[in-house]
Every structure is written in C-alpha cells, then in structure tokens.
C-alpha positions in Angstrom: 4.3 -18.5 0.9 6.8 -21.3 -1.0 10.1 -20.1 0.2 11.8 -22.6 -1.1 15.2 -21.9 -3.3 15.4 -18.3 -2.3 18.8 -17.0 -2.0 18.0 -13.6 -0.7 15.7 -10.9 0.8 15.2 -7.6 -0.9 14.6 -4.4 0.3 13.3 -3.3 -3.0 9.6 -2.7 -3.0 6.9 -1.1 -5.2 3.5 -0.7 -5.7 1.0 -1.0 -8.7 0.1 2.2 -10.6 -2.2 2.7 -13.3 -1.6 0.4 -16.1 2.1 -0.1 -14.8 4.4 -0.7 -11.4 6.5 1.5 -9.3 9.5 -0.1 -7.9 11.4 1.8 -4.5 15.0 0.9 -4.0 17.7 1.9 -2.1 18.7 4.9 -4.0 16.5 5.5 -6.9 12.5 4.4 -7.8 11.4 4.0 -11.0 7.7 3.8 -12.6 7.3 1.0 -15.9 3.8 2.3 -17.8 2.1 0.9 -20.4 1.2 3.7 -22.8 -1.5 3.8 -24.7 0.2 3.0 -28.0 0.9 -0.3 -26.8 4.6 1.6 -25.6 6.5 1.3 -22.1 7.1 4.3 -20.8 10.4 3.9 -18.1 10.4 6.9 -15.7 13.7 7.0 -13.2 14.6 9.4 -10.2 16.4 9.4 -7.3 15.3 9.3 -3.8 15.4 12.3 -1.7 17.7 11.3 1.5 19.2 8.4 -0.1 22.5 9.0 1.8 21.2 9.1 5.2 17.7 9.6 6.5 16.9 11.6 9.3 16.8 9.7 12.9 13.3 9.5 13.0 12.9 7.3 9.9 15.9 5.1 11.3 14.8 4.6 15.1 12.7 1.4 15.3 8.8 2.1 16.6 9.5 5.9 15.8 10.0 5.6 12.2 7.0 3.6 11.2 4.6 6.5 10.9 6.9 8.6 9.3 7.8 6.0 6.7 4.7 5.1 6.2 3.3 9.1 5.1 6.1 9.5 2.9 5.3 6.2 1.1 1.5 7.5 1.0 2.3 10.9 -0.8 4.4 9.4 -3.1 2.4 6.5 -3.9 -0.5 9.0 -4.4 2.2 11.1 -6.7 3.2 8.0 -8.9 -0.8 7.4 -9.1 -1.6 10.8 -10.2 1.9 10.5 -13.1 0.5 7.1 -14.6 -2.8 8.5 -14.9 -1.7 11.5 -16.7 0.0 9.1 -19.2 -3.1 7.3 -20.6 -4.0 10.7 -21.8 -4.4 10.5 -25.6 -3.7 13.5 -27.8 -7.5 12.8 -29.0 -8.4 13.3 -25.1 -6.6 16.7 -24.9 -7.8 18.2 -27.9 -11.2 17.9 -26.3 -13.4 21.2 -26.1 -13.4 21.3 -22.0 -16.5 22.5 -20.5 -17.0 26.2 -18.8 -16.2 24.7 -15.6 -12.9 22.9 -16.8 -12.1 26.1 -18.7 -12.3 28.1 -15.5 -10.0 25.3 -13.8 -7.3 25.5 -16.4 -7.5 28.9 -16.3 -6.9 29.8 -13.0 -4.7 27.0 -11.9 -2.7 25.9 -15.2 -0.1 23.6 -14.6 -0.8 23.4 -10.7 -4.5 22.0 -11.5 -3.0 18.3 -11.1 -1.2 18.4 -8.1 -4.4 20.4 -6.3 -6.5 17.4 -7.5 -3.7 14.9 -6.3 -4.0 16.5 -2.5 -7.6 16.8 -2.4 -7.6 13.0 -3.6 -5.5 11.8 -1.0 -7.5 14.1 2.2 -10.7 12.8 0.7 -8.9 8.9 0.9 -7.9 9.5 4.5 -11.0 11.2 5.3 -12.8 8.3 4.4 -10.6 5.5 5.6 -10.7 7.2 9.4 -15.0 7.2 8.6 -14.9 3.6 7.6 -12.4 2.2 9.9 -12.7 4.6 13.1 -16.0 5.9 12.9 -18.4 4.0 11.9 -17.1 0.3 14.2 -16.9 2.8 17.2 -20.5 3.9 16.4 -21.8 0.5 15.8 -19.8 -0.9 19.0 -21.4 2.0 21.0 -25.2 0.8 19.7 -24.7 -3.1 20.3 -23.4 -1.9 23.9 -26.7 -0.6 25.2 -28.0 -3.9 23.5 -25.6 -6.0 25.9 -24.8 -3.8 28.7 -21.8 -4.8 30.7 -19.5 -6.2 28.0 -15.4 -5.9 29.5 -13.3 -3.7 27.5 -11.1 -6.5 25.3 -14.3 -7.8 24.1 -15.6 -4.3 22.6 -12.0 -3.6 21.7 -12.3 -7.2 19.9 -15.4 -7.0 18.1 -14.5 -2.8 16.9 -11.3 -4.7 15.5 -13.3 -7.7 14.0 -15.2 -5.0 12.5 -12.1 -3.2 11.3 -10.9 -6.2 9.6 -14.2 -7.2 8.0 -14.9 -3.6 6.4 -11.6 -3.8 4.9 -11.8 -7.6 3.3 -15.2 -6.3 1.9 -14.2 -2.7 0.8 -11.2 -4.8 -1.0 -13.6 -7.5 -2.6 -16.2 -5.4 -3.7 -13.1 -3.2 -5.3 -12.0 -6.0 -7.0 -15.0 -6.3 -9.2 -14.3 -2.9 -11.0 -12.2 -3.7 -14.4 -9.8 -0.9 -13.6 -9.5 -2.0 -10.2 -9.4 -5.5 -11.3 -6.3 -4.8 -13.5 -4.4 -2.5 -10.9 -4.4 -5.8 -8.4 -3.0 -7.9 -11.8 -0.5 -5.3 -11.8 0.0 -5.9 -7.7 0.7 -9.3 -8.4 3.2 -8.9 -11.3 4.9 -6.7 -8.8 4.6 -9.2 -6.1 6.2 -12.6 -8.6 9.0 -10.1 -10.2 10.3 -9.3 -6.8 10.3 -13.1 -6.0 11.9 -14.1 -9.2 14.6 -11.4 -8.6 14.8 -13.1 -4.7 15.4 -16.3 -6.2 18.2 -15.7 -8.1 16.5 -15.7 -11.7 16.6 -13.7 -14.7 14.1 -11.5 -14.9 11.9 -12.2 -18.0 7.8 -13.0 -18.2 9.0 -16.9 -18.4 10.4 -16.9 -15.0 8.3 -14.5 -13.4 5.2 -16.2 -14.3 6.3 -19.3 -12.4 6.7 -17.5 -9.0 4.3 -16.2 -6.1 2.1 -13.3 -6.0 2.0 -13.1 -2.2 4.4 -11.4 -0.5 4.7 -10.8 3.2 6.2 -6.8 2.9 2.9 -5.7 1.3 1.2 -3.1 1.6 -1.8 -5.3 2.5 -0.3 -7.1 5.0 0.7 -3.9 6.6 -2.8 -2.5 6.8 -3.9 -5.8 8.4 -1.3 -5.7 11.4 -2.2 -1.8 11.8 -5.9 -2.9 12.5 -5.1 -6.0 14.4 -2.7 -4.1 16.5 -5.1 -1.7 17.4 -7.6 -3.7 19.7 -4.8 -4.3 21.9 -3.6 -1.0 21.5 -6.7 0.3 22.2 -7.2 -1.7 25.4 -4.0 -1.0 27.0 -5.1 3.0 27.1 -8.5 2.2 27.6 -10.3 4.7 25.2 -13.3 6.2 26.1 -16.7 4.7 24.6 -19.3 7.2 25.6 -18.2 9.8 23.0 -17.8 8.3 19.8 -15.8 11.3 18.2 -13.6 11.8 21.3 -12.7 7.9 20.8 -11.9 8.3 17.3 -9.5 11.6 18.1 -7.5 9.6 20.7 -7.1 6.9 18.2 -6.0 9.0 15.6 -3.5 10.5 18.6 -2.4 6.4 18.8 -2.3 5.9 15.2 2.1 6.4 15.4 2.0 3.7 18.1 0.1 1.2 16.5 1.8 1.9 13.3 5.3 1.8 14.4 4.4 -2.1 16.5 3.1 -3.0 12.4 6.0 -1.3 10.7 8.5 -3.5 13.1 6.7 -6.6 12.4 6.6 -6.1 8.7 9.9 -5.6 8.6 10.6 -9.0 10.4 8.4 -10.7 8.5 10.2 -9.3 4.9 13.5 -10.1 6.5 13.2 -13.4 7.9 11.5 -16.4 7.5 10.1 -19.1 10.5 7.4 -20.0 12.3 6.9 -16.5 13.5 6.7 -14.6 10.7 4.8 -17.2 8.8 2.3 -16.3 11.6 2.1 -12.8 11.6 1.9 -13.1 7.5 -0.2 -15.2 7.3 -3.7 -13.2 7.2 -2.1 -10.4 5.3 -1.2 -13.3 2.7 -4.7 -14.6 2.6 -6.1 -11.3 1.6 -3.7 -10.7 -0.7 -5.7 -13.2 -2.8 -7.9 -10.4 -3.2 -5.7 -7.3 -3.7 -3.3 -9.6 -6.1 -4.7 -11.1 -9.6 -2.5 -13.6 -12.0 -0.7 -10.9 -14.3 -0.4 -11.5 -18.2 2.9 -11.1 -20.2 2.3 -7.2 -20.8 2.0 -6.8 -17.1 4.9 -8.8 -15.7 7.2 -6.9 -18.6 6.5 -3.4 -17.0 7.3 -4.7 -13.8 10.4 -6.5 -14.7 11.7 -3.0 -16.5 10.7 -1.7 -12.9 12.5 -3.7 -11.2 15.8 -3.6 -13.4 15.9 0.0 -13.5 16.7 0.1 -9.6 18.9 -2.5 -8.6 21.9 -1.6 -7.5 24.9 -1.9 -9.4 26.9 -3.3 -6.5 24.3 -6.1 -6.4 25.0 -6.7 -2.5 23.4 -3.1 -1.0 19.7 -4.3 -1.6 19.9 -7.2 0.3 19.0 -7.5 4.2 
C-alpha cells in the first residue's frame, strides 16, 4: 500500500453495512445509510467504556479475543440496523403469512434482535465447520493416504487449507450483487480513512484518488488468525486421531492465536516498514476481493461516517 504523504495513523475504524458504513472512534461510532429514497440516514452513539476499558481489553495478547467479540456483536448489530432501514412502507404494509403472523405475535418488537443472535451462532457455527472441521477431516483422510507425515507439515497443509477455503468462500461471495456492493462499500470505507490519514478534506474528489487496501482490516485480521494457527497448533501438538477432540482444543486456542493476530494488526496499523509491509501483505492481496472501487453515493456515506466521529480535539485519534 502507497504510503506516501501520510501525515498520520488513525485509530478510527469501521466496517461496511448494508448499503452504508459504520465508522468506530475513540468515543462515539456512527452508521451513514443510504435510504431508500435516495436519503442518508446519519445514526450517532456513544461507546460503552469510552473512559476506560476494563484490563482485559487493555493488556496486550489478553485483549485480542475480547476485542475482537465485542466488535463481532456489534458489527452483527449495525448489520441487522441497516437492514431494517431499506424497509419500505410498501414492504411493511405487506399481508405477512400465518407463520410471520405467529412470529410478530409472540415476539413483537424482540423478533429482530432473536433473528440477529441466531444469525450470528449460525455464522460462527459455520465458520468453526468450514475452517476447523472440515481441513482437520480432510487432513485426517490424506494421512492414511501418506502415512508418516511430521506434524508442521499436517499443521501446514490444515492451514493451507484454511487459507484457501477462505479466499474461495470470499470470491465466490463476491459474485452476489448485494455482496458485490457491501465490498464497494468496504472500499469506500477503506479510501475515506486514507484520505482523512493524509491530511485531506474529506469529499468524493479526494477520496476517490486514494487506496482501498488498508492494513487494520478486518480481512487482514482473519488472514493472520489462520496463519497463526499452524504454528499455534504445532507448538501444543493437537491430537489428529479424533477429529472433534482436535477441533475443541482449537477452539480452547482460539484466545491465543487471536491475541498473537490482534498484536500484529495493531503494529501493522501503527507503523509502517519492512515488517509490517510483510505481515500485511497477504491480507492486502485479498483485500482485492473483499474491497471493490466505490462510486460517488458510496464514498459520501462513508465520508458522513467518518466526520461524524472524529474527535473534536483532532490529536486523541492519532497513534
């Protein structure tokens, strides 16, 4: 990633929402829509803690895990609020079906954030199938193919596996228009953070100009957490003969290998050298799937994001 003319790093960081962007900062987040009626809808609160965070979100290798759940339930949160606002008065004056009737009935108002949960344990559910699972179940049948094999090369090839399920669950999502949109919407995030790094006033002009890879992504993160693993995995030397007692003790390393990522994401967003050019690198590379070139409309509801949570002080965002 061009680094050149940058005259700071941010700590501000977001995500891409349905037709829209979430922006984090320091002491308030704030979610830009596009509305159906052609509208932005600018949605502001402030974060929970913002005056001091409990030690284990501060202490370095411990806090990884934790930061990383909290900024799972809320991305799933600010997912579930965008989607409620492309609803149409047309789509809620629909007649709902017997089974929708008995839904709203007996749940009203807490039917949404039911569906939210059960989203987000069906995601996990399926992420620890695909990238726990089903490599430690296809490791476990080329191993009575090749007898023998030492225990960094199984760890190796499960990783390799890892990796390649997730480049090709992130391709094939990129051919779904909504999808498609959501990673435009990742990349408008991506250049308005950049544009905001650089200095720049924040408008479509100056956004457009500016990378949509960024090494604190979300992406990136995922990448090191599955990377990390195969050594991760060595060093304890998990089981192989029982593939659901080797996915249990992974799941008992998963605040391990995510607190060695968090670290080196953090580095990575913070400085830049040969180093953390190298550990961005792949997470960059795939970000050429999970980001898309953003049109006007796209980069304006991340730039009202973005303006909407930087400090007033100007100096407290900065590393």
């Amino acid at each position: 990633m061009a680094n050149n003319g940058e005259k700071f790093k941010t700590r501000i960081g977001g995500q891409a929402v349905i037709e829209g962007v979430m922006m984090r900062g320091i002491g308030k987040s704030a979610m830009a829509c596009r509305l159906p009626s052609g509208e932005i809808d600018l949605e502001e609160w402030d974060i929970k803690g913002k005056n001091g965070l409990p030690w284990y979100r501060k202490t370095p290798f411990v806090r990884g895990i934790f930061n990383f759940i909290v900024s799972l339930i809320d991305g799933y949160k600010c997912l579930s609020r965008s989607a409620d606002k492309q609803m149409t008065d047309e789509d809620e004056d629909e007649e709902m079906n017997r089974f929708e009737q008995w839904l709203d009935d007996k749940f009203g108002d807490k039917l949404m954030p039911i569906l939210t949960t059960i989203s987000m344990i069906v995601g996990v559910v399926l992420a620890l199938l695909l990238f726990m699972y089903l490599p430690s179940l296809i490791l476990k049948g080329i191993s009575y193919l090749i007898p023998g094999m030492p225990v960094f090369v199984k760890n190796l090839i499960e990783g390799l596996l890892k990796i390649g399920i997730f480049v090709a669950y992130t391709a094939l999502t990129a051919l779904m228009p909504d999808i498609k949109r959501q990673y435009e919407y990742h990349g408008a995030e991506h250049k308005t953070i950049a544009c905001y790094e650089h200095g720049e006033e924040l408008t479509p002009e100056n956004v457009a100009k500016h990378t949509r890879f960024h090494p604190r992504c979300g992406t990136s993160f995922i990448f090191l957490v599955l990377f990390i693993s195969i050594f991760v995995n060595t060093v304890f030397r998990i089981t192989w003969d029982v593939v659901w007692l080797r996915v249990l003790i992974k799941i008992l390393l998963l605040p391990i290998v995510t607190g060695i990522a968090y670290e080196l994401i953090m580095l990575a967003g913070r400085y830049d050298n040969l180093a953390t050019r190298i550990i961005s690198a792949p997470g960059l590379w795939i970000q050429r799937i999970t980001t898309s070139e953003p049109d006007e409309g796209e980069m304006e509801c991340a730039i009202a994001a973005l303006k909407a949570v930087i400090p007033e002080d100007g100096e407290s965002d900065k590393w």
